[in-house]
C-alpha positions in Angstrom: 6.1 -29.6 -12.5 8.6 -30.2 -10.1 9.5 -27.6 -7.4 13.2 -26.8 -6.2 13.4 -24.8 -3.1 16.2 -23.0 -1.6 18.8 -23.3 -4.9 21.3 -20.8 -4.0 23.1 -19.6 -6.7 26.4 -15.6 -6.6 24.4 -12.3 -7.3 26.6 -12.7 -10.4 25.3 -16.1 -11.9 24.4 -16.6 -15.5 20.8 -18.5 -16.6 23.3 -21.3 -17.5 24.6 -21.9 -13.9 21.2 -21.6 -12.9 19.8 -23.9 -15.5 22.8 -25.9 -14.4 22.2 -26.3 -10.4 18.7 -27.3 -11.2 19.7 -30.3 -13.5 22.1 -31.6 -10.7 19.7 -31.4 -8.1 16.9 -33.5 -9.7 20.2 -35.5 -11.0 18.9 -35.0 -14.9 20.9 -33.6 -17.9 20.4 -29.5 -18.2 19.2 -30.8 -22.0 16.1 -32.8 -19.8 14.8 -29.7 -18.4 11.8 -28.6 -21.1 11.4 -25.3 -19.3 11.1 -23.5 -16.0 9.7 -20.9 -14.3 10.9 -18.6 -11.0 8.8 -18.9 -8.3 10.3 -16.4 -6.2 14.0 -14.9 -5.7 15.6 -13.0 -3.0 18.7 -12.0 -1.6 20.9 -13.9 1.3 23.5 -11.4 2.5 23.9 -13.1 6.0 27.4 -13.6 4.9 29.0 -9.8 3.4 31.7 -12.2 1.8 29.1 -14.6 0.1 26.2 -12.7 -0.6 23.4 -14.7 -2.8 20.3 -15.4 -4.6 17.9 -18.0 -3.4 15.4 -19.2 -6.1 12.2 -21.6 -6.0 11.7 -22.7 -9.3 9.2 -24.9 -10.9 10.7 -27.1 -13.4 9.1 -29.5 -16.6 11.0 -32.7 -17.6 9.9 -35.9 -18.7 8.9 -38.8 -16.8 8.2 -36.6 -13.8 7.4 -39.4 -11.3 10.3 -41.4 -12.3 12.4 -38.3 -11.3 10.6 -37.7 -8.0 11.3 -41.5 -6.8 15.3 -41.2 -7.4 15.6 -37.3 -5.9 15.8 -37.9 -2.1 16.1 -34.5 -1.0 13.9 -32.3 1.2 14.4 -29.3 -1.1 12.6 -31.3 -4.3 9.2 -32.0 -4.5 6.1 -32.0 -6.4 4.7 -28.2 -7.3 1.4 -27.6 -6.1 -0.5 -24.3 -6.9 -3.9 -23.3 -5.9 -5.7 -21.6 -9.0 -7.8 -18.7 -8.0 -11.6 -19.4 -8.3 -13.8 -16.8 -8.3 -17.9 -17.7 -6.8 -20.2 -19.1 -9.0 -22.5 -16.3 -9.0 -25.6 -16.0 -6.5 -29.4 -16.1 -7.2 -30.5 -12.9 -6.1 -31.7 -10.6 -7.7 -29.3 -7.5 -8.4 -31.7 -4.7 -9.5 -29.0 -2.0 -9.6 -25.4 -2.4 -9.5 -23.5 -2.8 -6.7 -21.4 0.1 -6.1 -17.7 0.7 -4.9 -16.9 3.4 -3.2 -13.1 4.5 -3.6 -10.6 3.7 -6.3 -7.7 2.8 -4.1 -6.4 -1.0 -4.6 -8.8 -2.2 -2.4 -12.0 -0.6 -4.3 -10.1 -0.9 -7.9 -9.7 -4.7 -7.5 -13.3 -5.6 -6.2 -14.3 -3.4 -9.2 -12.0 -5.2 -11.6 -13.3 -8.3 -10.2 -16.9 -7.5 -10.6 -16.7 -6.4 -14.1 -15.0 -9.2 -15.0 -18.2 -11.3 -14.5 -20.5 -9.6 -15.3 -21.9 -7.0 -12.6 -20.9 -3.8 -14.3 -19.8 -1.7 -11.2 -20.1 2.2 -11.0 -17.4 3.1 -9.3 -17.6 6.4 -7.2 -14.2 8.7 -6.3 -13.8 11.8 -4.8 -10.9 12.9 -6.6 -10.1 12.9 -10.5 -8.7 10.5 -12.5 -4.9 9.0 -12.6 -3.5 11.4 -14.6 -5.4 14.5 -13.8 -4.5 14.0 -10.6 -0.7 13.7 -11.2 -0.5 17.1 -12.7 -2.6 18.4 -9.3 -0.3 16.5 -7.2 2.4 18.2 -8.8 1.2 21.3 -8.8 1.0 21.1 -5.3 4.7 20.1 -4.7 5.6 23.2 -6.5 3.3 25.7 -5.3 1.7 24.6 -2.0 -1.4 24.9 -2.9 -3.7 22.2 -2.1 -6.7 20.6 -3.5 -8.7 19.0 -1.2 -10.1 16.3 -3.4 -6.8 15.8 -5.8 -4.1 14.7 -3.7 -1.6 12.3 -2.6 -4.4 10.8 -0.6 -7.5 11.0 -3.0 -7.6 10.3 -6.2 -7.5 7.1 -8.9 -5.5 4.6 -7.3 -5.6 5.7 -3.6 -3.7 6.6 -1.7 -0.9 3.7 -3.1 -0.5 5.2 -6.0 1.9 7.9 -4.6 4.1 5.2 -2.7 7.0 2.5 -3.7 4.4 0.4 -5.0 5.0 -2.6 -2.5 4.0 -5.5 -3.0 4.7 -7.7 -0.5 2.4 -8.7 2.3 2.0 -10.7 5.6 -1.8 -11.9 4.7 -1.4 -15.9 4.7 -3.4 -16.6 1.4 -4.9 -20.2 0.9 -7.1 -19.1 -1.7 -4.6 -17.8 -4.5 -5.5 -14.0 -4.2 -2.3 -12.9 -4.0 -0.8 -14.2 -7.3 -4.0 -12.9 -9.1 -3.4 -9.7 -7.7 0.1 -9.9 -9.3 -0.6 -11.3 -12.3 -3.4 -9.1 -12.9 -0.8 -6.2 -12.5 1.3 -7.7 -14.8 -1.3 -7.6 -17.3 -1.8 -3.8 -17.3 2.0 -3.1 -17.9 4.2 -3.8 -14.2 7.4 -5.8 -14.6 7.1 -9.9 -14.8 9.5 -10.2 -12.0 7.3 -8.7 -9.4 6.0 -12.6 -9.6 8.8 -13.9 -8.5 10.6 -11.0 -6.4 10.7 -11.5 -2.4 9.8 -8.3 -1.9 8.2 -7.0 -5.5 7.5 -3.3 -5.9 6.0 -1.3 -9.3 7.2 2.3 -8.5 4.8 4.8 -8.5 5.9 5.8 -12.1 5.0 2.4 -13.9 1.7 1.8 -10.9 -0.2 5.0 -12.8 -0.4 3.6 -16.4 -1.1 0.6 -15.1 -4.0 1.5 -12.7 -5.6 3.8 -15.7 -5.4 0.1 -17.6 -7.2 -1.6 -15.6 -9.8 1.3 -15.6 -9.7 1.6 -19.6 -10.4 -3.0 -18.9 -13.2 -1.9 -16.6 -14.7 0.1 -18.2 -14.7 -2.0 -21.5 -16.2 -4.8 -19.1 -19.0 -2.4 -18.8 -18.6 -0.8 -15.4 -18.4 3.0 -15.4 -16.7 5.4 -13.1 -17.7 8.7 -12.0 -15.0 10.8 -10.6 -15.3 14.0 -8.3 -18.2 12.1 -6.7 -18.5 12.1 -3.2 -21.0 10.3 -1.6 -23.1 12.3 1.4 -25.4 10.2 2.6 -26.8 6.6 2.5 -30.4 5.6 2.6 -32.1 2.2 3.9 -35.2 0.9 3.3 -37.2 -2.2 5.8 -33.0 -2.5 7.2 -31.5 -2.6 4.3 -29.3 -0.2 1.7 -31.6 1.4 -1.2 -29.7 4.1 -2.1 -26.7 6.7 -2.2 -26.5 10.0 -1.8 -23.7 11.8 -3.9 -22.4 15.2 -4.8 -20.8 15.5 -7.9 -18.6 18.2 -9.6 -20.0 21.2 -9.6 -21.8 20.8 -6.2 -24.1 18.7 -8.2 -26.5 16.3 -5.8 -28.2 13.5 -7.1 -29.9 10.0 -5.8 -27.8 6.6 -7.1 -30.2 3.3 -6.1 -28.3 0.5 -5.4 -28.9 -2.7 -3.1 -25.1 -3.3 -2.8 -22.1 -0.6 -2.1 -19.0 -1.3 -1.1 -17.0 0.8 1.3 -13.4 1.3 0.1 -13.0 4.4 1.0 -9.1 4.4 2.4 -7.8 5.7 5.5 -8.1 9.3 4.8 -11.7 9.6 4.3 -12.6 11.7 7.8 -15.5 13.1 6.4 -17.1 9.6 5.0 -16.1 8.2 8.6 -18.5 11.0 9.8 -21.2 10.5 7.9 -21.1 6.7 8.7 -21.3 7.4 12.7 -23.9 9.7 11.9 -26.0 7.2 10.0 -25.6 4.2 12.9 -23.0 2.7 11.7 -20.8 0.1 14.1 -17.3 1.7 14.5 -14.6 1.3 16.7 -11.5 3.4 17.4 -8.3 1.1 17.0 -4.7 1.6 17.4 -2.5 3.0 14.8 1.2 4.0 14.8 2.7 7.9 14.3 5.9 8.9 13.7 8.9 10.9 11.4 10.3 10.1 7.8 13.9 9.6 8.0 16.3 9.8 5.6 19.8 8.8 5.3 21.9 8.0 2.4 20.8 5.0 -0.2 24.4 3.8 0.0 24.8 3.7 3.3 22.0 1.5 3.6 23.4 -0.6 0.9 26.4 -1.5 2.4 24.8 -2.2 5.8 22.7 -4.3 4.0 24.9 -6.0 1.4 28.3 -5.1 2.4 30.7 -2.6 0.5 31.3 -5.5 -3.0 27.8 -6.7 -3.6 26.0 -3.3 -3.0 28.0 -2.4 -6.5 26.1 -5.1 -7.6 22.8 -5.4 -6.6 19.7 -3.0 -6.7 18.7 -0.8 -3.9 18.8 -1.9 -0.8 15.4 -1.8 1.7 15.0 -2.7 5.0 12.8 -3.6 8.3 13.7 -2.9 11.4 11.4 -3.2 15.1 12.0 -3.0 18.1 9.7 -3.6 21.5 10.5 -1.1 24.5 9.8 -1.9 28.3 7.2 1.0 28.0 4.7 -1.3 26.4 5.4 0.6 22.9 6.3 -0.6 19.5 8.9 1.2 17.3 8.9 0.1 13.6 10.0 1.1 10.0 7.0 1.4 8.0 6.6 1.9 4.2 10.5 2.3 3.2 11.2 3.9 0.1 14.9 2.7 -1.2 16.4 5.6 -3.4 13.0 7.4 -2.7 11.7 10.4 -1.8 9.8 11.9 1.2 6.2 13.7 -0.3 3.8 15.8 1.4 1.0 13.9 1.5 -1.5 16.4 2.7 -5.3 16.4 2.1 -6.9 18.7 4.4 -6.3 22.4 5.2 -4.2 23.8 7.5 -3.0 20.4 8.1 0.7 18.6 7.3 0.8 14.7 6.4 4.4 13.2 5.1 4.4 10.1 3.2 7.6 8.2 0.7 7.7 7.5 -2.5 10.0 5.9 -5.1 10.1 5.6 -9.1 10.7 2.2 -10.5 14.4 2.4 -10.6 14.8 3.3 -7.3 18.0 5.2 -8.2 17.5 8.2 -6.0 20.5 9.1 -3.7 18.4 8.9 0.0 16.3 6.0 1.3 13.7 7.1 3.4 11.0 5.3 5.9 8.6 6.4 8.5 9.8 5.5 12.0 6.6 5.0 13.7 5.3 4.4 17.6 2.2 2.1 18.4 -0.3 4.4 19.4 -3.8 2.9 21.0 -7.2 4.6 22.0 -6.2 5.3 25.2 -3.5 7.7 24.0 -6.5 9.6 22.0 -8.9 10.5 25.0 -12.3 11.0 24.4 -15.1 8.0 23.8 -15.8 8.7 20.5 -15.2 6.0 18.1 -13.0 8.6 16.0 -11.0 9.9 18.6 -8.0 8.5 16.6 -9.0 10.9 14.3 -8.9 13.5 16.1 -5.6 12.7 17.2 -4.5 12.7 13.9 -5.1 16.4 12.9 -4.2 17.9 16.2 -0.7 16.2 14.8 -1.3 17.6 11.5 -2.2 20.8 12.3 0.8 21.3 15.0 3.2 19.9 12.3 1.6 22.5 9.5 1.6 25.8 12.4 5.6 24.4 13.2 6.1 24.4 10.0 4.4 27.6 8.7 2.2 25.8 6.3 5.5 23.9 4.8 6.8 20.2 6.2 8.6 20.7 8.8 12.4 19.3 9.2 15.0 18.8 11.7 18.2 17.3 11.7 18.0 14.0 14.3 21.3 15.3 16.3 19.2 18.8 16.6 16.1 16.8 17.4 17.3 15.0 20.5 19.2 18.4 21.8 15.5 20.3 21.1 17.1 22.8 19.0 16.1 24.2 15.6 18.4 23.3 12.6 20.1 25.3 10.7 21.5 23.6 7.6 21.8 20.0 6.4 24.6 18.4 7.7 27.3 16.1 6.0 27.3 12.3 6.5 30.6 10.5 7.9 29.4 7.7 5.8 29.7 9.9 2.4 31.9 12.8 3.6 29.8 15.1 1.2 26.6 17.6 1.8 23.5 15.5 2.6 20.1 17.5 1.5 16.7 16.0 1.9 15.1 14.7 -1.1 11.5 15.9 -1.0 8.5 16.6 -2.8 6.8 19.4 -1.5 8.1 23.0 0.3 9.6 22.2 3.3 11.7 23.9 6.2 13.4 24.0 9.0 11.0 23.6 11.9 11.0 23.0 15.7 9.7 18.8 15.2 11.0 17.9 18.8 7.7 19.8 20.1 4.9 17.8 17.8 4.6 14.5 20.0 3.8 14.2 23.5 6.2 13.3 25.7 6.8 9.7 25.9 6.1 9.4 22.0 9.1 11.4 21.4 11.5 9.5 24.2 10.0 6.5 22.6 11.1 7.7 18.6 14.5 8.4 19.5 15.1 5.1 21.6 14.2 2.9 18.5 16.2 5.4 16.4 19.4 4.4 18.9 18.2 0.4 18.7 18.3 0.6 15.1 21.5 1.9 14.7 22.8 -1.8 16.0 21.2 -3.0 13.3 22.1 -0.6 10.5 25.2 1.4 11.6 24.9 5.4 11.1 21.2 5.2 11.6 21.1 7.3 14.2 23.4 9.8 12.8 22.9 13.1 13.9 22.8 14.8 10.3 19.9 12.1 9.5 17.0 14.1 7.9 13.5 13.9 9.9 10.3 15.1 8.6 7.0 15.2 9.7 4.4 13.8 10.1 3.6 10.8 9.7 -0.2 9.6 10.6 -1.9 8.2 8.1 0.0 4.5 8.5 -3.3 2.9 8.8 -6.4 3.8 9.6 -7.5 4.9 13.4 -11.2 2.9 12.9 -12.8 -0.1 11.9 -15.7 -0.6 10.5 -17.5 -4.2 11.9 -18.4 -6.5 9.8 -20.1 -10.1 9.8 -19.9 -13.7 7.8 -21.2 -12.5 4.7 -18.6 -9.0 5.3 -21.3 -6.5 5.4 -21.4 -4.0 7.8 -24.5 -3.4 11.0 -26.3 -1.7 7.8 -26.8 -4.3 5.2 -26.1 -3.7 2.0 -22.7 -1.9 2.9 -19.5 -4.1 2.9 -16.6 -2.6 4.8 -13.6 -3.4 2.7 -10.1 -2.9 3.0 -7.1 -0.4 5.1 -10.2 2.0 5.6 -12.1 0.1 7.0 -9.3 -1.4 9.1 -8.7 -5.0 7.2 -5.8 -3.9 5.6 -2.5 -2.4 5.8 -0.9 -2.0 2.4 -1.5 -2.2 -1.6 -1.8 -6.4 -1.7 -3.6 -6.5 1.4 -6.0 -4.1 0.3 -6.4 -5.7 -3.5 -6.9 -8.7 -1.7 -9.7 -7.6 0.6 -11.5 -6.2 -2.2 -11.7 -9.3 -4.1 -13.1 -11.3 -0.7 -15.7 -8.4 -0.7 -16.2 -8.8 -4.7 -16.8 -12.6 -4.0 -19.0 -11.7 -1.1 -21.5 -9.8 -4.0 -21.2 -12.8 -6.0 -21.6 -15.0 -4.6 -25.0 -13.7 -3.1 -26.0 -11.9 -6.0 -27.0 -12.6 -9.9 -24.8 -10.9 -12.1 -26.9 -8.5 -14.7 -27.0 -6.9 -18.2 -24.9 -3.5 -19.5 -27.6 -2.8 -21.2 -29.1 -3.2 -17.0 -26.7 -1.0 -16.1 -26.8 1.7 -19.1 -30.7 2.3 -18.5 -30.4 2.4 -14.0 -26.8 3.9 -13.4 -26.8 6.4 -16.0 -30.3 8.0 -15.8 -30.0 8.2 -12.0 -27.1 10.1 -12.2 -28.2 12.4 -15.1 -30.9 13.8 -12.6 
């Protein structure tokens, strides 16, 4: 096929026009075009007046060469896509099989990949499955009470699950991961377009069904998941893994062999990161970024974005914004949630956590993103390798007394003066009442005394450079909440050539392990780790897995 980059087309084109611009630039007929497909599409609005889309598209017509020789342009040429190839499989011996730790994306993908040929995965999570855990979740937005183990942070489908759903990732990928990831979404039920978007998102709405999909596939495959299963422990025999230690529901204990597990465990695993330190495991404390959701109005952002004409027109509006002080510190939107909501994302007692979240149709009236600072080891004290934890839930648990057990909100105006708010204020931008939209019980708190010092000169700095960017940003009626900590995680887990960790047997995979930072990341690291298995190891039976895995876990 023949690839057209950088065909700009108004938001309010029709598939002729488009069908149209291609046939002039390859200088064909639109009747010579056999079919086409988007390759990606995003939104120009450098110009207000002239906002557009920008296509890549992939085009079929006869006597391909013949057009390639006549098109001199440098937007037009010849489309060249690398397939995905999974490993021939390895030659040893897989006795048991391998194990993934955590359903998140990273541990749901290496699963998904490993069932898919052949080395019927059990997959271990602490938490309960995808819809289960929704009704928990909810439960706990109504009535504050949390589970520890069924939350917006553990559960089916990680910690993601509960987010926008981005899609979009920095990872450079050579190998073709990142359109398998997509397409294996696509699949189990999420929108065709997010193959072609710039910046594709599911919505955490559409992301469940399609997550217990990919289980029901898994599981069909011939891997098998055990849910409320925490693993305790980790034994190792002449150097190398032999088998897991798990509790099940029920405070159930029982012995799971296995010469292969894979760590996926997400960010918020504090108690696994213990166990692993414990055990001589490599770790290393790394930097990390905390912050405040804040929210302003969806259309506001809209027409900062698109101007007043084409934000009619076009879907919810995101954005990015950074910014580098003179202090040495970062400032950054992170995980922005157009026409979203702010969640409490808490999974341990006595402790806050905020995180964002949107629906597919990202039609809700606020836009929401954490504004984080870059925070690094020697902010943490200490010489422990999970000092950055540590970090984190003094934050948590100061946001959680501030807030009397609720998430804790001030108004930004309020937040710079260091003064309680009172009542939600009213945006210039809309002239009406501006109330958070949260899930969770929330309140008016005292957030100007969570951060240390610099942290909190360095928040409302970037909050001031961003309003250059984004007018109103730094309104004083915008809505804070906090806190955010769990952007990434505060450790990584070492790991060699082959990605196992200093205990072999154990592959470190994904944002928990600190070699990712977001759902494609994450998918993506756990298929290198899923080729990593296979590549070493022999795939086996069901009927292998029916008589090891099961039995084991019945005693």
């Amino acid at each position: 096929m023949i690839r057209i980059q950088q065909l700009k087309l108004p938001i309010t084109h029709t598939e002729e026009q488009l069908k149209k611009k291609m046939a002039k630039m390859l200088r064909i007929s639109p009747e010579d075009i056999l079919r086409y497909q988007i390759r990606k599409q995003s939104v120009d609005a450098r110009r207000k007046q002239e906002v557009s889309f920008v296509y890549t598209v992939d085009v079929a017509v006869e006597k391909e060469a013949a057009v390639l020789r006549r098109v001199k342009s440098s937007q037009v040429s010849l489309a060249k896509e690398v397939p995905y190839q999974f490993p021939e499989e390895g030659e040893k011996e897989l006795r048991h099989p391998p194990v993934v730790i955590g359903s998140g994306p990273a541990g749901l993908f290496c699963a998904y990949l490993l069932a898919e040929h052949g080395y019927c995965p059990v997959i271990l999570e602490r938490g309960k499955p995808v819809e289960e855990r929704t009704r928990d979740v909810e439960r706990f937005w109504q009535d504050n009470v949390l589970d520890v183990r069924s939350n917006v942070q553990f559960g089916e489908g990680g910690a993601g699950t509960f987010s926008d759903g981005k899609l979009n990732t920095l990872v450079k990928d050579v190998k073709g991961r990142n359109r398998k990831v997509l397409e294996i979404f696509i699949r189990h039920g999420a929108p065709e377009s997010i193959a072609y978007q710039n910046k594709p998102h599911i919505g955490t709405d559409i992301l469940k069904d399609v997550i217990a999909d990919m289980r029901r596939q898994i599981e069909e495959w011939g891997g098998a998941y055990l849910f409320e299963t925490c693993v305790t422990g980790l034994e190792f025999t002449d150097g190398r893994l032999s088998a897991l230690e798990c509790e099940g529901q029920g405070e159930r204990h029982f012995r799971l062999e296995a010469e292969a597990a894979v760590l996926a465990i997400g960010h918020s695993a504090r108690d696994t990161f213990e166990m692993l330190l414990e055990k001589g495991f490599e770790m290393e404390a790394k930097s990390f970024a905390v912050g405040l959701r804040v929210e302003h109005p969806q259309s506001m952002i809209d027409e900062a974005q698109y101007g007043k004409e084409a934000a009619a027109l076009l879907p919810a509006a995101p954005y990015k914004l950074t910014a580098n002080l003179e202090n040495g510190r970062s400032v950054y939107s992170f995980c922005m949630c157009p026409g979203g909501f702010v969640v409490n994302a808490s999974s341990e007692e006595k402790r806050i956590a905020v995180n964002g979240m949107s629906y597919s149709e990202r039609d809700g009236a606020n836009a929401n993103s954490a504004i984080i600072v870059s925070v690094t080891p020697e902010d943490f004290g200490g010489d422990s390798p999970l000092s950055g934890v540590a970090f984190q839930r003094r934050l948590e648990e100061k946001a959680y007394q501030l807030g009397n057990g609720c998430v804790p909100q001030q108004l930004f105006g309020d937040f710079e003066k260091g003064r309680v708010s009172e009542e939600y204020g009213n945006f210039i931008f809309e002239n009406t009442a501006f109330p958070s939209a949260i899930k969770g019980r929330h309140r008016f708190a005292p957030l100007h005394q969570l951060f240390p010092e610099e942290i909190t000169a360095s928040f409302i700095q970037g909050m001031r450079l961003f309003a250059r960017h984004i007018p109103g940003f730094d309104h004083p009626d915008a809505i804070l909440s906090g806190v955010e900590s769990r952007t990434s995680s505060p450790v990584r887990i070492p790991r060699d050539e082959n990605l196992e960790s200093s205990q072999k047997g154990v592959y470190p995979c994904g944002e928990g392990a600190g070699y990712a930072g977001g759902i494609m990341s994450a998918a993506m690291d756990g298929m290198k780790v899923a080729e990593a298995i296979a590549a070493k190891y022999s795939s086996i039976s069901a009927k292998c897995y029916r008589t090891n895995a099961q039995n084991e876990c019945a005693e």
